[in-house]
C-alpha positions in Angstrom: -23.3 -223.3 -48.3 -22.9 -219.7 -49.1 -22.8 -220.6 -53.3 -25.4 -222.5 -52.7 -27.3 -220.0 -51.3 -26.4 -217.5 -53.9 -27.9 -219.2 -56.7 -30.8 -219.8 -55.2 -31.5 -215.8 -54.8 -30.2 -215.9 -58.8 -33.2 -218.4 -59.8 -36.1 -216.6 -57.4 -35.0 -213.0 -58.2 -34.8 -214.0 -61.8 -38.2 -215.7 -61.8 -39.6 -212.4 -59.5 -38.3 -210.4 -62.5 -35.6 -208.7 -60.1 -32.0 -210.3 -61.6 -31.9 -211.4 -65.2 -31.0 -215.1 -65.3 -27.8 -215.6 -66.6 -25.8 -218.5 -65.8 -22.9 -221.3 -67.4 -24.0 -224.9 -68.1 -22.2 -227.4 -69.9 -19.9 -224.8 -71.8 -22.6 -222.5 -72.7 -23.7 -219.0 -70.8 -27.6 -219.1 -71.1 -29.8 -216.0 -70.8 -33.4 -216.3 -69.9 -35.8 -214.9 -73.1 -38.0 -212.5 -70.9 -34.2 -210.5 -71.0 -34.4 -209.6 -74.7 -36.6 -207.3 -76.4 -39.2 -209.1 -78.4 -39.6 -207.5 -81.6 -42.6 -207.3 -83.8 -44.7 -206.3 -81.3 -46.6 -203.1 -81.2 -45.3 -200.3 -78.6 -47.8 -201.3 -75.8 -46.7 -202.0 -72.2 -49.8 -204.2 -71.9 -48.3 -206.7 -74.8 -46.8 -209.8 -72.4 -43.4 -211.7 -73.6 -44.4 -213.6 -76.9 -48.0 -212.8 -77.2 -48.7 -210.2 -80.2 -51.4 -208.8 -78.8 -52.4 -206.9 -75.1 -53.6 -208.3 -72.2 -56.2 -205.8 -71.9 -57.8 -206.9 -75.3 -58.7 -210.3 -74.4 -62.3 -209.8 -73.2 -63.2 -207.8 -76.2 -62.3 -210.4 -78.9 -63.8 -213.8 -79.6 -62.0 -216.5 -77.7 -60.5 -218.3 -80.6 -59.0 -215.2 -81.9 -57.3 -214.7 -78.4 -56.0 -217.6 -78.3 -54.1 -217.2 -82.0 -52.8 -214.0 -80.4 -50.9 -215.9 -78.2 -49.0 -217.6 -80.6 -45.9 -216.0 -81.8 -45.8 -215.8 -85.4 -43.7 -212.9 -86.5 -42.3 -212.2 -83.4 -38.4 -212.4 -82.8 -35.2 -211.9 -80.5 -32.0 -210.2 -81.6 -28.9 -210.4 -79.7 -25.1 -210.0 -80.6 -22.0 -212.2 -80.3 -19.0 -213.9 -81.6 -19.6 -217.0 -80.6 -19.0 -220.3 -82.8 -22.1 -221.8 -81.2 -25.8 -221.4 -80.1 -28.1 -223.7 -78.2 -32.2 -223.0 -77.5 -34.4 -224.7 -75.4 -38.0 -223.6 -75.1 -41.5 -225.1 -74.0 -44.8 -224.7 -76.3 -48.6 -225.2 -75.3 -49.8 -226.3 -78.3 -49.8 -229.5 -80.7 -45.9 -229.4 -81.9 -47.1 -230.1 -85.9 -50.5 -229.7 -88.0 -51.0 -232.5 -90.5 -50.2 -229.9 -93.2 -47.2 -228.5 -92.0 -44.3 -229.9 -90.2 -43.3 -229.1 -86.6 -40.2 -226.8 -87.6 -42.7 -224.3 -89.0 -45.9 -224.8 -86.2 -43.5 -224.8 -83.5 -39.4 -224.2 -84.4 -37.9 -221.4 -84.1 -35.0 -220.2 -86.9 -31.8 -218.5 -86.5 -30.1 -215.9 -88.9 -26.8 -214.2 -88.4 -26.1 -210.4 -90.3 -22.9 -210.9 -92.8 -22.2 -207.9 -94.8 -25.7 -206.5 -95.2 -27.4 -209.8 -95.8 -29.5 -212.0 -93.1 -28.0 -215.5 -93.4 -30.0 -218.4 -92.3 -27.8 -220.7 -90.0 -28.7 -224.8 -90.2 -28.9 -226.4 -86.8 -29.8 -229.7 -85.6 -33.5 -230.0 -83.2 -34.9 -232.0 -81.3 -39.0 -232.1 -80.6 -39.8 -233.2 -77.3 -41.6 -232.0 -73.7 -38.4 -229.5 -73.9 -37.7 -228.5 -77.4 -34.0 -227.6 -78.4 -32.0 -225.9 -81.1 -28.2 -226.2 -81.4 -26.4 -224.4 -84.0 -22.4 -225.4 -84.5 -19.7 -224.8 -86.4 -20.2 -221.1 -86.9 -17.0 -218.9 -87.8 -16.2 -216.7 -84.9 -13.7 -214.6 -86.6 -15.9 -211.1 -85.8 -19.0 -210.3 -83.5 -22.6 -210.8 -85.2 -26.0 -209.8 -85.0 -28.2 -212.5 -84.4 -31.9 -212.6 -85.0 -34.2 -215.5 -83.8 -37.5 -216.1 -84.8 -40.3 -217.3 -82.3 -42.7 -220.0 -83.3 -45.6 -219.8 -86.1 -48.3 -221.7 -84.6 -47.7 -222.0 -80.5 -47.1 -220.1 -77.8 -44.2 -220.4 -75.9 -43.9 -221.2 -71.9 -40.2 -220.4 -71.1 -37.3 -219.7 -73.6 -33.6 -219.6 -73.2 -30.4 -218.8 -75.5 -27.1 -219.8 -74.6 -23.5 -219.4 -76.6 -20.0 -219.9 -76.1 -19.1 -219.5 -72.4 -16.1 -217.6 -73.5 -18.0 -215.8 -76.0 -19.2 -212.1 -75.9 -23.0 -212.1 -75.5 -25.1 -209.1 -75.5 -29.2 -208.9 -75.9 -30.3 -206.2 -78.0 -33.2 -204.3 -76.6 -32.8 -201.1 -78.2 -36.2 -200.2 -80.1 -37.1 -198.8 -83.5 -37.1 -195.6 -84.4 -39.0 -196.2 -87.9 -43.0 -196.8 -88.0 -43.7 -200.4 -88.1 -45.9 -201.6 -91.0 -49.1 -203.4 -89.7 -50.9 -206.4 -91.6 -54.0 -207.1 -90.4 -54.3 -211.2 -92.3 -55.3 -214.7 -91.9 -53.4 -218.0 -91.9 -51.1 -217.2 -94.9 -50.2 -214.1 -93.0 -49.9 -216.1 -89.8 -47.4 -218.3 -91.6 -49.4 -221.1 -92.8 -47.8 -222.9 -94.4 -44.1 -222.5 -93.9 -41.1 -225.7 -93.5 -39.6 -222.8 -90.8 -40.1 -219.5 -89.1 -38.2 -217.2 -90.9 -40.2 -218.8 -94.2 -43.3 -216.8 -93.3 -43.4 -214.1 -96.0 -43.8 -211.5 -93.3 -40.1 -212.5 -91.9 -39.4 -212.9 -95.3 -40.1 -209.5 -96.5 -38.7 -207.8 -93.2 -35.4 -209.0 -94.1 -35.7 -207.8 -97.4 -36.8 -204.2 -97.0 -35.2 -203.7 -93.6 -38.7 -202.0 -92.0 -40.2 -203.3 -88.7 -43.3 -205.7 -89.6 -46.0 -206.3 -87.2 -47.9 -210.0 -88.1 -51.7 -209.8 -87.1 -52.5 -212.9 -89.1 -55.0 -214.8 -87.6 -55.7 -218.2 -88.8 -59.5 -218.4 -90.0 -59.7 -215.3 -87.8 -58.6 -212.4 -90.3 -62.1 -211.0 -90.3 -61.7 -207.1 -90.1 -63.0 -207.1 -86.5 -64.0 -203.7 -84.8 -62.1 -204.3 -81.5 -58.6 -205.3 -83.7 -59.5 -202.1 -86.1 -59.6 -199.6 -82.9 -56.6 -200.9 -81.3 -54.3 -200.9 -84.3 -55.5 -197.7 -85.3 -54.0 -196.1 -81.9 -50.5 -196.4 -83.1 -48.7 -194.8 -85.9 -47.5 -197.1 -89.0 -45.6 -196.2 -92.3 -48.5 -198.3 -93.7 -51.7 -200.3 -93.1 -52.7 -203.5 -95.0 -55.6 -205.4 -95.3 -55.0 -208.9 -96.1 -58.0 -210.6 -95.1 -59.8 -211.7 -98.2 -59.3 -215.5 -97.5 -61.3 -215.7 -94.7 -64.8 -213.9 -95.8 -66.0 -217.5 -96.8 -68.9 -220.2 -96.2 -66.5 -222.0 -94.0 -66.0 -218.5 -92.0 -69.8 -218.3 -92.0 -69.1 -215.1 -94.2 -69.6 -213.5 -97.7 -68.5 -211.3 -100.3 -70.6 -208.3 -99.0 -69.6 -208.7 -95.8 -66.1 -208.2 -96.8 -67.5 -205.1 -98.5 -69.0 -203.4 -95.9 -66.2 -204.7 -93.4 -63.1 -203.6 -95.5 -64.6 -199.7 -96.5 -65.7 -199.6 -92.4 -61.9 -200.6 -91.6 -60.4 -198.2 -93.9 -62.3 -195.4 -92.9 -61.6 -196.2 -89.3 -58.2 -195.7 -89.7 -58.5 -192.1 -91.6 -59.9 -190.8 -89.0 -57.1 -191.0 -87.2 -54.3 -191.5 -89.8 -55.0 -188.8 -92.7 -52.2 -189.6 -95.0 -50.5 -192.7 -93.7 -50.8 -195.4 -96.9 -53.5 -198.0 -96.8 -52.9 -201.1 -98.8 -55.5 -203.6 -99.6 -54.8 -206.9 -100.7 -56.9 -209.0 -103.0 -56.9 -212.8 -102.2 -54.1 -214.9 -104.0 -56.3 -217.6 -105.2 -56.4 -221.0 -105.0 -54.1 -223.7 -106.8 -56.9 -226.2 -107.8 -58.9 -223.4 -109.4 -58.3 -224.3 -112.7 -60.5 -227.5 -112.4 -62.6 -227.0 -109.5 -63.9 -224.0 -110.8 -66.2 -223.6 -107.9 -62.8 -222.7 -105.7 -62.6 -220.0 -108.9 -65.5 -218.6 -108.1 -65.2 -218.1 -104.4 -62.3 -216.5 -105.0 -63.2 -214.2 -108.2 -66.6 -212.8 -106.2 -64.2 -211.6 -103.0 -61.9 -209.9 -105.4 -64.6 -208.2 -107.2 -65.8 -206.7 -104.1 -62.2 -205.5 -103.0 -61.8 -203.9 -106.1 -65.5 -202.0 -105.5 -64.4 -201.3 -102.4 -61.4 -199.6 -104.0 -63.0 -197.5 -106.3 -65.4 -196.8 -103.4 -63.3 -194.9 -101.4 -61.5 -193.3 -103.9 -64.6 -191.8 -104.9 -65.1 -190.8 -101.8 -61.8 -188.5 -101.6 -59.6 -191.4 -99.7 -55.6 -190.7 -100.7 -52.9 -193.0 -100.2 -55.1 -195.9 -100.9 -53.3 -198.7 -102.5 -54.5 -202.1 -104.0 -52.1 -205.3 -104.4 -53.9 -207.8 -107.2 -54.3 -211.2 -107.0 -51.3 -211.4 -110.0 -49.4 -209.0 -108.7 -49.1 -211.6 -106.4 -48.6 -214.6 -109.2 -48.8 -217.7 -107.5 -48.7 -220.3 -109.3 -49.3 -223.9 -109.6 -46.1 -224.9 -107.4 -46.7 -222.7 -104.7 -49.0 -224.0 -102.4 -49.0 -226.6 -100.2 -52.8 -227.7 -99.9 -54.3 -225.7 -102.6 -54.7 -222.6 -100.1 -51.6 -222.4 -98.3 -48.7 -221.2 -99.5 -45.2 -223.7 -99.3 -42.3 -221.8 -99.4 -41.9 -221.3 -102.9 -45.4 -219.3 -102.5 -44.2 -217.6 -99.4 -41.1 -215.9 -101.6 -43.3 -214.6 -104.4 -45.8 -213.6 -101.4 -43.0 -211.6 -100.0 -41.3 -210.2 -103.5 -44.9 -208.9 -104.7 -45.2 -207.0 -101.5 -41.6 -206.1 -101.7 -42.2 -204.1 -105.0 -45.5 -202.9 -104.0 -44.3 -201.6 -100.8 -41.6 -200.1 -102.3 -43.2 -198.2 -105.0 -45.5 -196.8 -102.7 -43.0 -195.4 -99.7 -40.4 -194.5 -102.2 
C-alpha cells in the first residue's frame, strides 16, 4: 500500500511541476521532456516547453502565425549517457504528414549522438500512431555521449518522454549558452519545409556545422516581416540578424514586391536602433525549380530580388554598417533540389545550409 502510494505523489508532483518524473519501465529509465532544457528558444521565461515563441505575444499576432509558433521546428533536447539504447514516445496536435512531405519530417523527431567533434545521426525504427514512438538500438556503449534530439517540424507536441538503458548513466543537459544566438526571421523553407527528418532542416543543418546557437522563426506562408515579431526579436542580443522572408511577399500572400521594400528597410532599421553594430543579413529568395519554363515563376521571383537588392543599396546609403546580402546563387539551388518546385528536399536543404555556412562565416570571422 505504502509503494503504491508513493508513486502516485511521483505522477501528481511530477505533473504539478514539483518532482521531475523519472521512473523504470520495461528495462528503460524514462524522464519526462518538461525536465530538459529546450534549446533554440530565445531567453524569455514567457516561452512555454516546445513553443518558439511567448505566451505573452499571442494577442498581438495574427492567429495563423500563432499557431505556427507552436510548432517546434528548430527546437531540441540534449542529454548525456552511455547507454546502448533510446526509446521516445510523444503526442502531436496536428495532421502527422502534409501531402508533400512525409510524417518523419512534419511530425518525427531525429536523434544524433557527438563522436569526436562530429554530430552523428543515429537510425531508429518509428512507429506513427495516437502515441508516436522512436527506438534507437544497437548503439556502442563503450564511453558516455552527448545526445541531441530534435523536436518536430510541423506540430506541436502534447507530452514527450526519453528513456535509455536502466542501467545506464542518464543525465539532462540544461546548462545554457553563453554565445549570442543567431536569429532568422523566414518562411516555410526556414520552417523546414520540406525535409525527409528533423535534423534535415537547413537551420539544424547549419547549427551542427558552425557550432552557434540558431533560433528558427520560419513561419510557413507567414514570414512577412511583421511589426509585433520585429519588436520582440529586437529585445534580445544576437551575433546576427537575418531576413529570409522573400518567399512569402507574393499574390498568394496577398503581397508585393514593394511591400517587401518598404517592410524589409522598416525591419532593418528597427533593429539598429537598438543593435548598432550587430550584422544584419538579408537573404534574397532562392528561386524556383520550374523557372526555366514557366517563366512567369521567373518573374515573381526576379521582381522580389530586385527590390532586396534596392533595399540593400538603400541602407547603405543611408550610413547602415554590418549590412550583409546572401544572393539567390550564392545560394545555387539547382534543378535537383527541390521537392515541389518551391521547397527544398534535402539535397536543397544542404546547399541551403553550406551557402549560409560560408556566408556566415566570412562575415563573423
Amino acid at each position: 500500500m505504502k509503494s503504491k502510494f508513493f508513486l502516485f505523489l511521483v505522477v501528481v508532483g511530477a505533473f504539478c511541476g514539483q518532482m521531475p518524473l523519472v521512473f523504470s519501465q520495461a528495462g528503460y529509465t524514462w524522464k519526462d521532456g518538461r525536465e530538459f532544457k529546450i534549446y533554440g528558444q530565445l531567453d524569455d521565461t514567457n516561452i512555454s516547453y516546445y513553443k518558439r515563441l511567448p505566451d505573452t505575444l499571442e494577442r498581438h499576432l495574427r492567429a495563423p502565425l500563432w499557431k505556427l509558433s507552436e510548432q517546434a521546428s528548430g527546437l531540441y533536447i540534449k542529454f548525456k549517457t552511455n547507454t546502448s539504447s533510446v526509446s521516445i514516445s510523444y503526442q502531436v496536435e496536428n495532421p502527422i504528414a502534409f501531402p508533400h512531405m512525409p510524417s518523419t519530417g512534419v511530425s518525427g523527431v531525429d536523434l544524433y549522438a557527438k563522436s569526436g567533434d562530429t554530430w552523428q545521426w543515429v537510425r531508429g525504427n518509428f512507429s506513427f500512431k495516437d502515441t508516436i514512438s522512436y527506438h534507437f538500438k544497437g548503439i556502442s556503449s563503450d564511453e558516455e555521449r552527448m545526445y541531441r534530439l530534435y523536436l518536430p517540424l510541423y506540430n506541436q507536441i502534447k507530452w514527450l518522454k526519453v528513456g535509455v538503458d536502466s542501467n545506464a548513466e542518464f543525465q539532462a543537459i540544461v546548462k545554457k549558452s553563453s554565445t549570442n544566438p543567431i536569429i532568422i526571421y523566414g518562411t516555410s523553407i526556414t520552417q523546414g519545409a520540406c525535409a525527409s527528418r528533423a535534423g534535415m532542416a537547413w537551420t539544424n543543418i547549419l547549427e551542427r556545422t558552425i557550432d552557434l546557437p540558431i533560433i528558427n522563426l520560419g513561419f510557413s506562408g507567414n514570414g512577412r516581416l511583421e511589426d509585433p515579431v520585429i519588436n520582440y526579436i529586437k529585445r534580445f542580443d544576437a551575433s546576427m540578424f537575418i531576413f529570409d522572408c522573400m518567399p512569402n511577399f507574393t499574390s498568394g500572400q496577398g503581397l508585393n514586391p514593394i511591400q517587401a521594400r518598404i517592410r524589409l528597410k522598416k525591419a532593418v532599421l528597427e533593429i539598429r536602433s537598438k543593435h548598432v553594430e550587430t550584422p544584419i543579413l538579408l537573404v534574397e529568395h532562392a528561386g524556383y525549380s520550374d523557372a526555366i519554363l514557366q517563366t512567369g515563376r521567373k518573374t515573381i521571383y526576379e521582381n522580389l530580388n530586385r527590390e532586396v537588392v534596392a533595399t540593400f543599396k538603400e541602407l547603405q546609403s543611408l550610413g547602415i554598417k554590418n549590412l550583409y546580402l546572401l544572393s539567390r546563387e550564392e545560394i545555387g539551388l539547382g534543378g535537383n533540389s527541390f521537392v515541389d518546385g518551391t521547397h527544398p528536399n534535402d539535397l536543397g536543404m544542404y546547399e541551403y545550409a553550406s551557402a549560409y555556412g560560408k556566408k556566415i562565416k566570412n562575415i563573423l570571422d
